[in-house]
C-alpha positions, 0 to 999 in steps of 0.5 A: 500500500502506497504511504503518503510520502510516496504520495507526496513524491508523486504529486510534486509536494511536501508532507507536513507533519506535526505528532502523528499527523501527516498531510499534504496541503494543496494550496494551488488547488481550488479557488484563492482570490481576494474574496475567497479562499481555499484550504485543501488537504490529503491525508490517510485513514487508520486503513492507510487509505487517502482522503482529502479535506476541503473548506472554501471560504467566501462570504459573498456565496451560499452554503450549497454553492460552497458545498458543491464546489468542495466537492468538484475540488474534492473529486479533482483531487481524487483523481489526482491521486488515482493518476499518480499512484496507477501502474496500469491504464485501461482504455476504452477501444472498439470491439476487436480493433486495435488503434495505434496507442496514440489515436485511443481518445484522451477521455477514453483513457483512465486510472482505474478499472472503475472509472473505465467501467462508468464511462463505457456504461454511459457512453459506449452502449456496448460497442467498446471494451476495455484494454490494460496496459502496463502504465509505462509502456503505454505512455512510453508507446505513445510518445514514441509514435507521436514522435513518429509522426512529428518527425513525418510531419517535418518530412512531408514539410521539407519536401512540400513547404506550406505557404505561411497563413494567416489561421492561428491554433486556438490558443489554450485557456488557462485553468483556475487550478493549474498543476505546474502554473505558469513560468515553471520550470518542468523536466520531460523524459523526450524535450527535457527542461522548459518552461510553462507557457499555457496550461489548461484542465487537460492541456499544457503549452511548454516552451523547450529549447528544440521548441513550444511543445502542446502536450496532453497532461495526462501523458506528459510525465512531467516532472516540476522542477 
């Protein structure tokens, strides 16, 4: 069973301990503005399992949106903690096919079994099943066929040059609750060190020296430095 050290090292934090009591306080979770505040916690049960503790303080908001908001803070956290400690991921694919690793759907990959579970039920009418990978492999996988494909890409642009236009990418919304935050300093396994430019809910913009990379966060395996 994992502790909440190893819990601590996963997400990029420290414990805080004081007698018997071990935490881990989360204080770029939530909502912290001048008129409302939020203190958020993990921490283990007798049974070793992780719980997390949320209070919002806003004057200016009745109980039920208050309570309703802890429990969004609250459900993001668990699976915060479910992504961090996963040595397996299951994804959702048709029935007897089998996509690249790459082209599965970012909301049709998860942490748990469960979770799977839910969303095949609720979306996939029996069309889908449900695949398990070792987590490593996996994600080693699909950085190496997006590499793949860059470097396709960059190809297929030295041979036929496109004509520079005027159309932009949407640029990416950045989150009231970021994981990293803007101008931080993170480390990836395939680009190295850079720095956060963007970063929303699911996606992250990072400015490395062999250029802006948009990653999905969900397999970037980044470490904050």
């Amino acid at each position: 069973m994992a502790t909440i050290e190893l819990l601590a090292e996963k997400l990029g934090k420290q414990v805080w301990i004081k007698g018997d009591l071990k935490r881990i306080y989360l204080n770029d979770a939530g909502y912290n503005t001048k008129k409302m505040s939020t203190r958020t916690f993990i921490w283990a049960d007798e049974t070793g399992e992780f719980k997390v503790s949320c209070r919002i303080d806003c004057p200016s908001q009745g109980f039920q949106w208050i309570k309703s908001q802890e429990e969004e803070v609250k459900q993001s956290i668990h699976e915060q903690i479910e992504q961090a400690l996963a040595t397996e991921v299951f994804a959702i694919i048709e029935k007897d096919s089998t996509p690249k690793l790459n082209e599965i759907g970012y909301s049709d990959v998860f942490y748990s079994r469960n979770s799977a579970e839910i969303r095949m039920k609720k979306d996939w009418f029996g069309a889908g099943e449900i695949k398990v990978y070792d987590r490593i492999e996996f994600e080693t996988e699909v950085e190496r066929l997006d590499e793949i494909e860059r470097q396709q890409r960059e190809a297929e642009k030295a041979i036929n040059p496109v004509q520079p236009t005027t159309t932009q990418s949407t640029p990416i919304k950045n989150t009231e609750t970021p994981t990293y935050g803007i101008d931080s300093q993170v480390k990836h396994k395939l680009f190295g060190i850079g720095t956060v430019m963007a970063e929303s809910d699911d996606k992250i913009e990072i400015s490395f020296e062999v250029g802006v990379k948009a990653l999905l966060k969900k397999f970037a395996s980044l470490e904050k430095l």
